[in-house]
Structure formats: structure tokens, C-alpha cells
PDB file of N, CA, C and O in Angstrom:
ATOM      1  N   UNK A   1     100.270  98.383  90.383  1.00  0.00           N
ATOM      2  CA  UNK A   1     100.097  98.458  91.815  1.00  0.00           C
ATOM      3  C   UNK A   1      99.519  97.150  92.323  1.00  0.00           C
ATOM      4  O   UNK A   1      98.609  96.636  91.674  1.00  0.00           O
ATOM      5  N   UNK A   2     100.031  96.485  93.581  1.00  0.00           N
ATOM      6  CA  UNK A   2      99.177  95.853  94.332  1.00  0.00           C
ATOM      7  C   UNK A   2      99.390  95.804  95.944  1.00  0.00           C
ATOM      8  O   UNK A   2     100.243  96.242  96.716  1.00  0.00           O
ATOM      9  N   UNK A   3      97.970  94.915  96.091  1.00  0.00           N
ATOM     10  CA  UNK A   3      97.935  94.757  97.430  1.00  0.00           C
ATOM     11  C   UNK A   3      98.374  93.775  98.207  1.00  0.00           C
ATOM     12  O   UNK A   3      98.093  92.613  97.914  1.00  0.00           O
ATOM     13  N   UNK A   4      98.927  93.992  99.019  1.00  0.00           N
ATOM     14  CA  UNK A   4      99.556  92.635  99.647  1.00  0.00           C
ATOM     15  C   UNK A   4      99.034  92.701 101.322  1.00  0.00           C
ATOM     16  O   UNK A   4      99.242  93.790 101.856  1.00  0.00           O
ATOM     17  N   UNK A   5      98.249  91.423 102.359  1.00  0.00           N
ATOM     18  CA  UNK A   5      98.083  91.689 103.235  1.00  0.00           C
ATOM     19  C   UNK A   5      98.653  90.954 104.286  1.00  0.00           C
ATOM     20  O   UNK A   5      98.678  89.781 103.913  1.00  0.00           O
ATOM     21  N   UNK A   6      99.180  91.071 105.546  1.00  0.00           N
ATOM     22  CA  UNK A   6      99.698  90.225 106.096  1.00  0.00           C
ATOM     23  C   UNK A   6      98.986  89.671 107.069  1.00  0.00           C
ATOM     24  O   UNK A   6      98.655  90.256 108.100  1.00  0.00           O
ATOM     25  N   UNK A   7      98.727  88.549 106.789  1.00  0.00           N
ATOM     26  CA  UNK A   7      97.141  87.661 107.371  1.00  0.00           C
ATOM     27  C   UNK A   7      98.120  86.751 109.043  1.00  0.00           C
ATOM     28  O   UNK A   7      97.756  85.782 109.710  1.00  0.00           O
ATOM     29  N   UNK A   8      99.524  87.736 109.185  1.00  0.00           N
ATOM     30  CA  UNK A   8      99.827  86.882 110.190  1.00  0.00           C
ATOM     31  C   UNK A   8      99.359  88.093 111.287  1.00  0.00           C
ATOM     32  O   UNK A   8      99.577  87.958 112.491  1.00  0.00           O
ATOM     33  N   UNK A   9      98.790  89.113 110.808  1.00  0.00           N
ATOM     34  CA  UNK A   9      98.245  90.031 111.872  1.00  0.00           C
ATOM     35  C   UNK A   9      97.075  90.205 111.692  1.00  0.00           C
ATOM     36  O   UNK A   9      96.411  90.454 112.699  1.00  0.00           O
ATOM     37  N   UNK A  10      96.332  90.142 110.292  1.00  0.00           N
ATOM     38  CA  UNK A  10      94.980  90.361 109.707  1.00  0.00           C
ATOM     39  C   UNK A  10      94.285  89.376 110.756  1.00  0.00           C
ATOM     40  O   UNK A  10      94.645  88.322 111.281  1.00  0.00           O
ATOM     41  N   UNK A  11      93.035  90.236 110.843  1.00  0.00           N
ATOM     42  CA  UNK A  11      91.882  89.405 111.844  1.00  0.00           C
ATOM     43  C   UNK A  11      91.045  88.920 110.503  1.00  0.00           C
ATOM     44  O   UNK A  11      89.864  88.590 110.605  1.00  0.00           O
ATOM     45  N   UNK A  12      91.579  88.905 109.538  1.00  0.00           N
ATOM     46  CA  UNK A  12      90.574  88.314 108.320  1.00  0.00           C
ATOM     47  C   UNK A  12      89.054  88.472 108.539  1.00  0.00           C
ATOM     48  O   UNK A  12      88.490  87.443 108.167  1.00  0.00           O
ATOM     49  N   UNK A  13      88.248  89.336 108.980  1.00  0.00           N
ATOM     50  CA  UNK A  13      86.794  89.326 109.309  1.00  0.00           C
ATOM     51  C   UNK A  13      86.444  89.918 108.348  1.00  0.00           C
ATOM     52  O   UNK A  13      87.114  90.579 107.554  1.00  0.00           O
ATOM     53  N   UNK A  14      84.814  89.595 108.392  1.00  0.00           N
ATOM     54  CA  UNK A  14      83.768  89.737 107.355  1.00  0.00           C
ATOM     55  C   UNK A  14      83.580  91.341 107.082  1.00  0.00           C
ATOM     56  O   UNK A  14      83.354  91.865 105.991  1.00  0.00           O
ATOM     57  N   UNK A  15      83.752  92.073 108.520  1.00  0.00           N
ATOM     58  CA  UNK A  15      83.599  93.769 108.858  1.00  0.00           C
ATOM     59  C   UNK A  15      85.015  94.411 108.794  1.00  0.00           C
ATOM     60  O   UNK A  15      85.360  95.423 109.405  1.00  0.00           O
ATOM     61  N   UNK A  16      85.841  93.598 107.888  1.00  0.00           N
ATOM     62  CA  UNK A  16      87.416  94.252 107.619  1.00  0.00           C
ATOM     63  C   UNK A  16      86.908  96.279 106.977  1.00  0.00           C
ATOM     64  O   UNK A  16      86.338  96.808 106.022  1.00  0.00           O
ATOM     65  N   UNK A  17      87.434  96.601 107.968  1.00  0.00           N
ATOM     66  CA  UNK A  17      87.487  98.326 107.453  1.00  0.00           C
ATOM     67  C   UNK A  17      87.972  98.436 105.900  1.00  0.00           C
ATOM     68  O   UNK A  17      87.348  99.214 105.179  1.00  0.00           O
ATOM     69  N   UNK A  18      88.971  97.752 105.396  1.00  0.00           N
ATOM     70  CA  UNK A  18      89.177  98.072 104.277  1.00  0.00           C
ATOM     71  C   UNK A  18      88.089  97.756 103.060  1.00  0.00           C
ATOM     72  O   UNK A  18      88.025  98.357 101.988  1.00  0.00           O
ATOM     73  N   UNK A  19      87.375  96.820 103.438  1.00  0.00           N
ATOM     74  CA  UNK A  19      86.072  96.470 102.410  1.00  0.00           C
ATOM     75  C   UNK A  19      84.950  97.366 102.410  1.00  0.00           C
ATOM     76  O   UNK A  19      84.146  97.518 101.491  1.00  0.00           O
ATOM     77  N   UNK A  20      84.971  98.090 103.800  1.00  0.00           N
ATOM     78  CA  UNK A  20      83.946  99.155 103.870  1.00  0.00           C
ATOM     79  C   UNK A  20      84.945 100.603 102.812  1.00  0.00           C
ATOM     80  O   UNK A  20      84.511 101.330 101.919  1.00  0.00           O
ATOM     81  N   UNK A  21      85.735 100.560 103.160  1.00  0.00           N
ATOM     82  CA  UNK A  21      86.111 101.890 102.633  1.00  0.00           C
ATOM     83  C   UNK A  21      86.659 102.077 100.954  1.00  0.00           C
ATOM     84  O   UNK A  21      86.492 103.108 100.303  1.00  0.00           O
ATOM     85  N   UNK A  22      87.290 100.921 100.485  1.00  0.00           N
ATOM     86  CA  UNK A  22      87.320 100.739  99.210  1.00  0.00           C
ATOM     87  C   UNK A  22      85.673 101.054  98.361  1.00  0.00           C
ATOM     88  O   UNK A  22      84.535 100.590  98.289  1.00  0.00           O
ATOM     89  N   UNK A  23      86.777 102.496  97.682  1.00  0.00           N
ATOM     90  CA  UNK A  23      85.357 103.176  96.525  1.00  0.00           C
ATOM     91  C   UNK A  23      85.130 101.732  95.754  1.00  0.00           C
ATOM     92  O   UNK A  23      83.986 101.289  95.645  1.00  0.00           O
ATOM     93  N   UNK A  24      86.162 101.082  95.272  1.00  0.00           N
ATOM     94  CA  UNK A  24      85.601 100.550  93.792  1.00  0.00           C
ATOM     95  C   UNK A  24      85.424  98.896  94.338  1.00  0.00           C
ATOM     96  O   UNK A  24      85.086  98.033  93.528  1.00  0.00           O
ATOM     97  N   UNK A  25      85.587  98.688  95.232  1.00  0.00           N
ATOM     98  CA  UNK A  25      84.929  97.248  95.522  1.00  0.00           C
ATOM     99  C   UNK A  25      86.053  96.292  95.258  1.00  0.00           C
ATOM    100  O   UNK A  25      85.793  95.142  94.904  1.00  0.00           O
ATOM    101  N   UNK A  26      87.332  96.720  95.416  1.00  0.00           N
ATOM    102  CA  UNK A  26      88.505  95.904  94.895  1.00  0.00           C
ATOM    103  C   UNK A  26      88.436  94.785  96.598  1.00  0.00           C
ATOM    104  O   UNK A  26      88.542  93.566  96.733  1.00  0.00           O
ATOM    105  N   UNK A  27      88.271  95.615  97.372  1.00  0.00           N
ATOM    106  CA  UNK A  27      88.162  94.449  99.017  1.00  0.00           C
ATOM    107  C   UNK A  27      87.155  93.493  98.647  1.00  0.00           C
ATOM    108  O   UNK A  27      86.666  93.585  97.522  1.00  0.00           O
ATOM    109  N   UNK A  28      86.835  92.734  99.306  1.00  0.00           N
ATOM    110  CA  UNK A  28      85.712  91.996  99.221  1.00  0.00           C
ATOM    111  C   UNK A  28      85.706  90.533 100.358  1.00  0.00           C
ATOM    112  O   UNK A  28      86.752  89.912 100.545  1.00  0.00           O
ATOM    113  N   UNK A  29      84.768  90.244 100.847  1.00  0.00           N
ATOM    114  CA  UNK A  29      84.839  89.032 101.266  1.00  0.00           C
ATOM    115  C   UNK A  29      84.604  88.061 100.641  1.00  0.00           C
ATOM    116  O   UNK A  29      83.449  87.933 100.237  1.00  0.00           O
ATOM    117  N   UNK A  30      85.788  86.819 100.267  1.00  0.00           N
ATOM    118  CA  UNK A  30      85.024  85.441  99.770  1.00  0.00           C
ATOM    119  C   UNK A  30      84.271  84.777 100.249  1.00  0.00           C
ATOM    120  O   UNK A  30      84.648  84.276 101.308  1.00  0.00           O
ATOM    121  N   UNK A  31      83.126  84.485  99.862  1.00  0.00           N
ATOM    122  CA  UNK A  31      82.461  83.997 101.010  1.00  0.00           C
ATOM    123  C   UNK A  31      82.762  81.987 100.906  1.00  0.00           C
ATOM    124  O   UNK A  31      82.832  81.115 101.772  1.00  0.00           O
ATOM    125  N   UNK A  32      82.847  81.975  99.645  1.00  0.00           N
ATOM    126  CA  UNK A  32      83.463  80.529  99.226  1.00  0.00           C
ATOM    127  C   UNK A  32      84.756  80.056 100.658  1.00  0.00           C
ATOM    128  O   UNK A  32      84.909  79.140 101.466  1.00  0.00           O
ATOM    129  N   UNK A  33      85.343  81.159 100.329  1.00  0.00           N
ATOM    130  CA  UNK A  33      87.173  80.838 100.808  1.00  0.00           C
ATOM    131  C   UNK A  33      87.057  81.211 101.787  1.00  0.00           C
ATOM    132  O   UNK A  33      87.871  80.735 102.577  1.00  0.00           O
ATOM    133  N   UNK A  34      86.139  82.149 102.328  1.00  0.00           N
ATOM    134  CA  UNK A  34      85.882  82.495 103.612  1.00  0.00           C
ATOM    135  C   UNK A  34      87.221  83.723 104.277  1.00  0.00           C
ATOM    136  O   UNK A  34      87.725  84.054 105.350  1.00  0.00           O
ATOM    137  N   UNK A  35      87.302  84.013 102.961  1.00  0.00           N
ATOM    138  CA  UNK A  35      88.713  85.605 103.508  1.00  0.00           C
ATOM    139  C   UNK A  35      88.068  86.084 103.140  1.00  0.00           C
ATOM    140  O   UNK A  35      86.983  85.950 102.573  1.00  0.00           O
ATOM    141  N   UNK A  36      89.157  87.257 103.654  1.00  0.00           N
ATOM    142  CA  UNK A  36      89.266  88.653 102.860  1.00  0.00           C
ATOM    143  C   UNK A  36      90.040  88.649 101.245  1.00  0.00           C
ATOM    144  O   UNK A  36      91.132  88.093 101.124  1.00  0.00           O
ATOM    145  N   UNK A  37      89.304  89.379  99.938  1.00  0.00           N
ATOM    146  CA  UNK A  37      89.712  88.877  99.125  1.00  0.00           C
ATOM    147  C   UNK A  37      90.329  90.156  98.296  1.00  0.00           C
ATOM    148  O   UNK A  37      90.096  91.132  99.008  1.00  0.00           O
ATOM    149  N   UNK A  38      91.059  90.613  97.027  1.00  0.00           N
ATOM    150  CA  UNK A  38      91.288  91.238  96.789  1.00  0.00           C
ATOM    151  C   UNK A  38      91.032  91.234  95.295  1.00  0.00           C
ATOM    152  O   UNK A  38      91.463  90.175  94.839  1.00  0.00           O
ATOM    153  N   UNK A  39      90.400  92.148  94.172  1.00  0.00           N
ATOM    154  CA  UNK A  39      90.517  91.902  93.272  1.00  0.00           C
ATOM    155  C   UNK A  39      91.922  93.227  92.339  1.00  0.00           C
ATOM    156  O   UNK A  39      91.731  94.441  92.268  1.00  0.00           O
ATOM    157  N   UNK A  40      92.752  92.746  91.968  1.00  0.00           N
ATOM    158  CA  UNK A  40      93.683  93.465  91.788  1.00  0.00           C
ATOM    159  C   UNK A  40      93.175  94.484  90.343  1.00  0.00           C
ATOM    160  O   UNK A  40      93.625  95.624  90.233  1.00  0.00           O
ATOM    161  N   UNK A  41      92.333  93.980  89.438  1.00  0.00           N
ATOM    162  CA  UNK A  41      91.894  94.900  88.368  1.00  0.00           C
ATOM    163  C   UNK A  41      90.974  96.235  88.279  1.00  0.00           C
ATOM    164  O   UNK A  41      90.798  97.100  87.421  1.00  0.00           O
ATOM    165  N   UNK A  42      90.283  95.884  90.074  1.00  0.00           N
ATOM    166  CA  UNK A  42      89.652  97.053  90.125  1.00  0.00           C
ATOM    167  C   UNK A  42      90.494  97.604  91.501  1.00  0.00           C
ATOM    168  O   UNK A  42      89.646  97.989  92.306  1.00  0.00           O
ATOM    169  N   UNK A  43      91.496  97.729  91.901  1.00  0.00           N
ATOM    170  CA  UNK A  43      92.379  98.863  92.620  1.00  0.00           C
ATOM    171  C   UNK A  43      92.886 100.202  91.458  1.00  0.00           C
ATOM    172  O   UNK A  43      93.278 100.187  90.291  1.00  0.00           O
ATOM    173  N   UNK A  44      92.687 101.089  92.278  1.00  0.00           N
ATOM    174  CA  UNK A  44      93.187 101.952  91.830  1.00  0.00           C
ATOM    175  C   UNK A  44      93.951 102.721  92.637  1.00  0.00           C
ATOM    176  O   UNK A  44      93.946 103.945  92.509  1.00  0.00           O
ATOM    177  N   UNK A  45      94.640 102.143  93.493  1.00  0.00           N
ATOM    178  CA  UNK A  45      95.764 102.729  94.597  1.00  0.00           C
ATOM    179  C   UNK A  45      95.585 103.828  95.463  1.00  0.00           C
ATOM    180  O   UNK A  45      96.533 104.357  96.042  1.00  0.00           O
ATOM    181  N   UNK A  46      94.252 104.248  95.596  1.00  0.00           N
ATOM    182  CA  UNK A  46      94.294 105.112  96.346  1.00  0.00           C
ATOM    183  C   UNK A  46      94.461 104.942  97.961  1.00  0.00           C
ATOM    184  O   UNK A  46      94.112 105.785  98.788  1.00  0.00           O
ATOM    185  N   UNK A  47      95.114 103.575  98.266  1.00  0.00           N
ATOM    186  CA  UNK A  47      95.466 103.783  99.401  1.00  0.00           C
ATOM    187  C   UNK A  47      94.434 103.795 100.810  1.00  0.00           C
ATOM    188  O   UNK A  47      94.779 103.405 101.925  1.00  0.00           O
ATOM    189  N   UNK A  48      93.098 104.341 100.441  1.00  0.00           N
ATOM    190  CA  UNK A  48      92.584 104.152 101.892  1.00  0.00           C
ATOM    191  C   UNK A  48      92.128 102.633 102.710  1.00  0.00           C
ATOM    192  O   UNK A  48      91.582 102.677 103.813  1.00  0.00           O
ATOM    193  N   UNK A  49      92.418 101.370 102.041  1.00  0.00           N
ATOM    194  CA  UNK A  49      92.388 100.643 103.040  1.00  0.00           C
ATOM    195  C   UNK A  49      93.610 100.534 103.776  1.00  0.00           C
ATOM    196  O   UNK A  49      93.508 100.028 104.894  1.00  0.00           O
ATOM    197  N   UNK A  50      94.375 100.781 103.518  1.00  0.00           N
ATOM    198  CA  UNK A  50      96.049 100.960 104.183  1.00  0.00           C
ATOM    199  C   UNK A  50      95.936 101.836 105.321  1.00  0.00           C
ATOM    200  O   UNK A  50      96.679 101.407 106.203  1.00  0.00           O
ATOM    201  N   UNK A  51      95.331 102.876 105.684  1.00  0.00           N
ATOM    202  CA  UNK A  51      95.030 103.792 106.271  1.00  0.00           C
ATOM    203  C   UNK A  51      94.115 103.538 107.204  1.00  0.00           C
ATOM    204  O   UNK A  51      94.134 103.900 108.380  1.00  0.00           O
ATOM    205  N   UNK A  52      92.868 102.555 106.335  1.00  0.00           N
ATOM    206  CA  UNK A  52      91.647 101.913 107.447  1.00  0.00           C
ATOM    207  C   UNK A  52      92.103 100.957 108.256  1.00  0.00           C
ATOM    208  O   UNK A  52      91.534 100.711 109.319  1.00  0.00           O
ATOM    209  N   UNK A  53      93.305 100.233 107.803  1.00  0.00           N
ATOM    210  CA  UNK A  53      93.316  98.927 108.649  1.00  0.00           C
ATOM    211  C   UNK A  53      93.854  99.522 110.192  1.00  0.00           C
ATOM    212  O   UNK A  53      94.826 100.264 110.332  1.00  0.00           O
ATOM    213  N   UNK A  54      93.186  99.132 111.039  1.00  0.00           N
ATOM    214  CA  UNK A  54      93.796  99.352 112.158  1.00  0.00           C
ATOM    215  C   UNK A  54      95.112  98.664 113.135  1.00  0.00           C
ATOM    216  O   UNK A  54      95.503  99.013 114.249  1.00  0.00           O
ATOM    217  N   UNK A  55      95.442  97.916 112.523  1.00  0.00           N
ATOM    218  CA  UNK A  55      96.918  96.606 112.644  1.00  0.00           C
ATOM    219  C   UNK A  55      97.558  96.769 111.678  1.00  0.00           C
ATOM    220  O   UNK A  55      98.388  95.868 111.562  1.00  0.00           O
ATOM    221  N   UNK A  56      97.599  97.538 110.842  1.00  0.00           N
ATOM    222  CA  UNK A  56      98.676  98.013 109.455  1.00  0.00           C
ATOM    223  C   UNK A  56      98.798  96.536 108.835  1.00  0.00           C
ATOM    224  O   UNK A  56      99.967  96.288 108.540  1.00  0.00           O
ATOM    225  N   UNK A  57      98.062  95.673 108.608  1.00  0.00           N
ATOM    226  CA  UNK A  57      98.408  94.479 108.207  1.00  0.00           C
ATOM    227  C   UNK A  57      97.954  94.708 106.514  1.00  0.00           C
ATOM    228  O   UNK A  57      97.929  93.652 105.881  1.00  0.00           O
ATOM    229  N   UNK A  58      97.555  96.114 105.639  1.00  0.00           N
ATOM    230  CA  UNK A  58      97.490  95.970 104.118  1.00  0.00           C
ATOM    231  C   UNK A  58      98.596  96.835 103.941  1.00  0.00           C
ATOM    232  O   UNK A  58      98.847  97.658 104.820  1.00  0.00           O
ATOM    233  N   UNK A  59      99.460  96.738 102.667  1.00  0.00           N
ATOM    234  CA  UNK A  59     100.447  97.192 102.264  1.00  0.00           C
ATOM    235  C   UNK A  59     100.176  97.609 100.831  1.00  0.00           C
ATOM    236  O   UNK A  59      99.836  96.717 100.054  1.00  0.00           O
ATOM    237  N   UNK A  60     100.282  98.840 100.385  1.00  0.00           N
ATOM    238  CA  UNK A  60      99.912  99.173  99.100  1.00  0.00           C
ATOM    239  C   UNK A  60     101.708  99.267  98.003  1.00  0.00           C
ATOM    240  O   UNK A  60     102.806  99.757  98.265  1.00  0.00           O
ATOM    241  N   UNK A  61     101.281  98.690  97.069  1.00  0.00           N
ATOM    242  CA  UNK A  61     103.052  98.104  96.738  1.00  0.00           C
ATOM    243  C   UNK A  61     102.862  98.598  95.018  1.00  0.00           C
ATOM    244  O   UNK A  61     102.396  97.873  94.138  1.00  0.00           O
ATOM    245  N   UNK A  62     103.402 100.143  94.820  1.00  0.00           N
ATOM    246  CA  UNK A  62     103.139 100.789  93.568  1.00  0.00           C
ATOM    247  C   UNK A  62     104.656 100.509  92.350  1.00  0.00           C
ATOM    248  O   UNK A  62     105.058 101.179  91.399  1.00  0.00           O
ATOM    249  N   UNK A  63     105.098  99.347  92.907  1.00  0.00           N
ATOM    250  CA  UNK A  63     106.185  98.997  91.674  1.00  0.00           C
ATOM    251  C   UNK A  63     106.477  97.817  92.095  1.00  0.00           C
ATOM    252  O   UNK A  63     106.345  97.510  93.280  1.00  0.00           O
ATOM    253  N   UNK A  64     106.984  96.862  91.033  1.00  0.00           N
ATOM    254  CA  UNK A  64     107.661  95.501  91.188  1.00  0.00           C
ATOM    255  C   UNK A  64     108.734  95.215  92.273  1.00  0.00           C
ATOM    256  O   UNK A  64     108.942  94.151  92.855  1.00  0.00           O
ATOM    257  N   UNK A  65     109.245  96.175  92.387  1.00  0.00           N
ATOM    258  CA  UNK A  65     110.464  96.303  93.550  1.00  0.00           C
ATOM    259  C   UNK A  65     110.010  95.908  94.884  1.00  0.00           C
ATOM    260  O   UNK A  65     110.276  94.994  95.664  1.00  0.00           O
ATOM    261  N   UNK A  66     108.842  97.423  94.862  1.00  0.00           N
ATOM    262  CA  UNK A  66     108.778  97.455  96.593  1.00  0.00           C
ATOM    263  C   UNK A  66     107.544  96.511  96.570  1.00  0.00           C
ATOM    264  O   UNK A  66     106.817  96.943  97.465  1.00  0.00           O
ATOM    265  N   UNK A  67     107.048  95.620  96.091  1.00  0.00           N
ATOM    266  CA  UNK A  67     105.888  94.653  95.851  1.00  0.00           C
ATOM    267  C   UNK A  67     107.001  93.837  96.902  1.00  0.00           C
ATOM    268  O   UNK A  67     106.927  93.884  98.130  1.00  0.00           O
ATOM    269  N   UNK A  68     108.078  93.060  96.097  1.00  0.00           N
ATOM    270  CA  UNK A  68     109.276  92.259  96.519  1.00  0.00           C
ATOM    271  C   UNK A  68     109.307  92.336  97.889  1.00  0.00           C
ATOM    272  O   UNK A  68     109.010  91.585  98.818  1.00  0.00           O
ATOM    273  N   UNK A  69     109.902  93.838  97.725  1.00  0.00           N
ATOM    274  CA  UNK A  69     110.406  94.158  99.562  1.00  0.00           C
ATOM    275  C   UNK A  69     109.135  94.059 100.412  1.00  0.00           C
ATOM    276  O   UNK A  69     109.254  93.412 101.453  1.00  0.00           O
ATOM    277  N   UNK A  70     108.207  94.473 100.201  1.00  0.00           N
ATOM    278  CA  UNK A  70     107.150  94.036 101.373  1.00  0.00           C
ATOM    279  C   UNK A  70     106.868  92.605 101.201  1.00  0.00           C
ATOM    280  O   UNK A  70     106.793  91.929 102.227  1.00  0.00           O
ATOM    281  N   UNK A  71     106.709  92.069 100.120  1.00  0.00           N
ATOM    282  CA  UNK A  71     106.611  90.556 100.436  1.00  0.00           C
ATOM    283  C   UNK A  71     107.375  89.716 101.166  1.00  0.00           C
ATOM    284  O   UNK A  71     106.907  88.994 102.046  1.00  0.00           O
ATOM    285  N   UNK A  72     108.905  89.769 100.765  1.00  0.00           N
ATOM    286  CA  UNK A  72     109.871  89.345 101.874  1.00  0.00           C
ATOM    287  C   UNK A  72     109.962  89.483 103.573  1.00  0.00           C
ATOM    288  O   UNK A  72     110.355  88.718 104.454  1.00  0.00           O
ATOM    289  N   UNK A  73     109.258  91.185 103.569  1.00  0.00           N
ATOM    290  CA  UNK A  73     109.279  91.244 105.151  1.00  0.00           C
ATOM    291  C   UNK A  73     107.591  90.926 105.614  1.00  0.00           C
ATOM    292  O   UNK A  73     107.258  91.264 106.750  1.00  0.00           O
ATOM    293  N   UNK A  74     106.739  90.384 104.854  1.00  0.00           N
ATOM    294  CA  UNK A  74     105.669  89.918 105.494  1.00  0.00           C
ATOM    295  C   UNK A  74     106.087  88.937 105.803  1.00  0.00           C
ATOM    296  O   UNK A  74     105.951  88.670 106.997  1.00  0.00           O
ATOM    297  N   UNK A  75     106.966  87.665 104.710  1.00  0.00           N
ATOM    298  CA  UNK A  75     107.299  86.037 105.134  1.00  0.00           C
ATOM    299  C   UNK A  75     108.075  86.281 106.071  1.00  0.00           C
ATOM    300  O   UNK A  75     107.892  85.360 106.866  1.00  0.00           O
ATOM    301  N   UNK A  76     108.878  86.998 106.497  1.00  0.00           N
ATOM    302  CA  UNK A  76     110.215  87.276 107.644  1.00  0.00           C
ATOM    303  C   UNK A  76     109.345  87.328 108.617  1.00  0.00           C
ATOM    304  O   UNK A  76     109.404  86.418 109.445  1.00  0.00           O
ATOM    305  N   UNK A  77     108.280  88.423 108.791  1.00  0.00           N
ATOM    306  CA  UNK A  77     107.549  88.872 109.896  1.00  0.00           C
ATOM    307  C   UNK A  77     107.446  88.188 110.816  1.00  0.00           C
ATOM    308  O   UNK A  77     106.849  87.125 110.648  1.00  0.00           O
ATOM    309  N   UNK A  78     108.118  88.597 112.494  1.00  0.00           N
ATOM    310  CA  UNK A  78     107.176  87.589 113.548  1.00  0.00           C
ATOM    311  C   UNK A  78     106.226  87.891 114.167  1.00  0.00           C
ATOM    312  O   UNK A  78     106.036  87.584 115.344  1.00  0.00           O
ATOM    313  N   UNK A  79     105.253  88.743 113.247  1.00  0.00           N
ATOM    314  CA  UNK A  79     104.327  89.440 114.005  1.00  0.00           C
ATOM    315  C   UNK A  79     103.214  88.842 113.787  1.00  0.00           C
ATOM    316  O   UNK A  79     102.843  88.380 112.708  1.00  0.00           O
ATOM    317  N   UNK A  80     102.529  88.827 115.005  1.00  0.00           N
ATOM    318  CA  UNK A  80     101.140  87.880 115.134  1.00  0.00           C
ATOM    319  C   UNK A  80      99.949  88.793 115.967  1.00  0.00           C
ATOM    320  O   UNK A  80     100.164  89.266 117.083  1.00  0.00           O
ATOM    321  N   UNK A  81      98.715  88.948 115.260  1.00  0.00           N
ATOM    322  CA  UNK A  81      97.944  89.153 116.634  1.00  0.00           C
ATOM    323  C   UNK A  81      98.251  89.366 117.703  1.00  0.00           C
ATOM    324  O   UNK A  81      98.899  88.608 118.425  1.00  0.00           O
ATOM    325  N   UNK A  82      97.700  90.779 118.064  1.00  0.00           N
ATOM    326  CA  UNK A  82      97.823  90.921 119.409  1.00  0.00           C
ATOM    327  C   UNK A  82      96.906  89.441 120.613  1.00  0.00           C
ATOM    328  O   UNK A  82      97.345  88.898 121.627  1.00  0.00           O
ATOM    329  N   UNK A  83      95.808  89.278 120.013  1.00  0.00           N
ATOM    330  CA  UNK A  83      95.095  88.337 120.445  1.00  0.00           C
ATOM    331  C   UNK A  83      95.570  87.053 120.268  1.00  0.00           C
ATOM    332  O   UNK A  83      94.939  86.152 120.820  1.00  0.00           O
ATOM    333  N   UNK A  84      96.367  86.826 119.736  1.00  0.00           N
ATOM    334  CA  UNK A  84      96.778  85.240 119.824  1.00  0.00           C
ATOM    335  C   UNK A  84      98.175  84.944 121.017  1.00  0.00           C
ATOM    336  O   UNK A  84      99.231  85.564 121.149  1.00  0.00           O
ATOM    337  N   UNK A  85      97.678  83.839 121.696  1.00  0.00           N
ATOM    338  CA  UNK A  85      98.243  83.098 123.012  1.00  0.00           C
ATOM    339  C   UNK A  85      99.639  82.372 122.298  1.00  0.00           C
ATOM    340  O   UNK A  85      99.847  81.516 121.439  1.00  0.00           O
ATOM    341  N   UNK A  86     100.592  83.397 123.340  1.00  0.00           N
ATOM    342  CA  UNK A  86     101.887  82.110 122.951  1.00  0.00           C
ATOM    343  C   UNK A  86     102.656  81.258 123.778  1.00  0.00           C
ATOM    344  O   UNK A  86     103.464  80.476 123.276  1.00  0.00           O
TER     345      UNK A  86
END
């Protein structure tokens, strides 16, 4: 399983819902890199930051396939922030 997020909608903040709600601490903020970070060894797919995010910008991707297919339509994506000026 992994996580994939699409940071062209992610507000990347420090108070990301999914870091609060992840049991095992797989969210996290870098504070180095200054994201939102993910550690893929401690997911265990249960899905509730997918659910917390309020911009659907995390994607939970439980096989090599559909990992692919959401990756392709995050790079395709023209979706941006509601908050950003165009």
C-alpha cells in the first residue's frame, strides 16, 4: 500500500488533519523540508487520512496498478487550490 498526495491542492500545513488522525504516526511534519511527510513502513492502510483531508488531495493506492493510475492523474491534474489567484 501507499500514499500518494496531491500537493497541487494540498495546503501542506503543519495542522494537516491527516497527521492528527493517523493512529500510527505514518503522517508527520518535516520540519527540516518543511512538508507534510509520509513514512510508508508505518501505514497500515486504514485509510482515515483520506477521509480527514478536506480537499481529497491524499489518495490511498492498495496495489501497484492503481498506485500508477492515481499517480498519472495527480501529474495530469489541473487542479489547484481553491485559494490560489489565476
Amino acid at each position: 500500500m501507499a500514499i500518494l498526495i496531491n500537493f497541487k491542492i494540498c495546503d501542506n500545513s503543519k495542522d494537516c488533519e491527516a497527521i492528527k488522525v493517523c493512529p500510527t504516526g505514518a503522517f508527520h511534519w518535516d520540519k527540516k523540508k518543511k512538508t507534510i511527510a509520509v513514512d510508508a513502513s508505518k501505514c497500515v492502510g486504514c485509510g482515515r487520512c483520506v477521509e480527514a483531508c478536506p480537499v481529497g488531495a491524499i489518495y490511498l493506492a492498495r496495489t501497484s496498478k492503481e498506485y500508477e493510475k492515481i499517480k498519472r492523474e495527480i501529474e495530469t491534474s489541473q487542479r489547484r487550490p481553491s485559494s490560489e489567484k489565476r
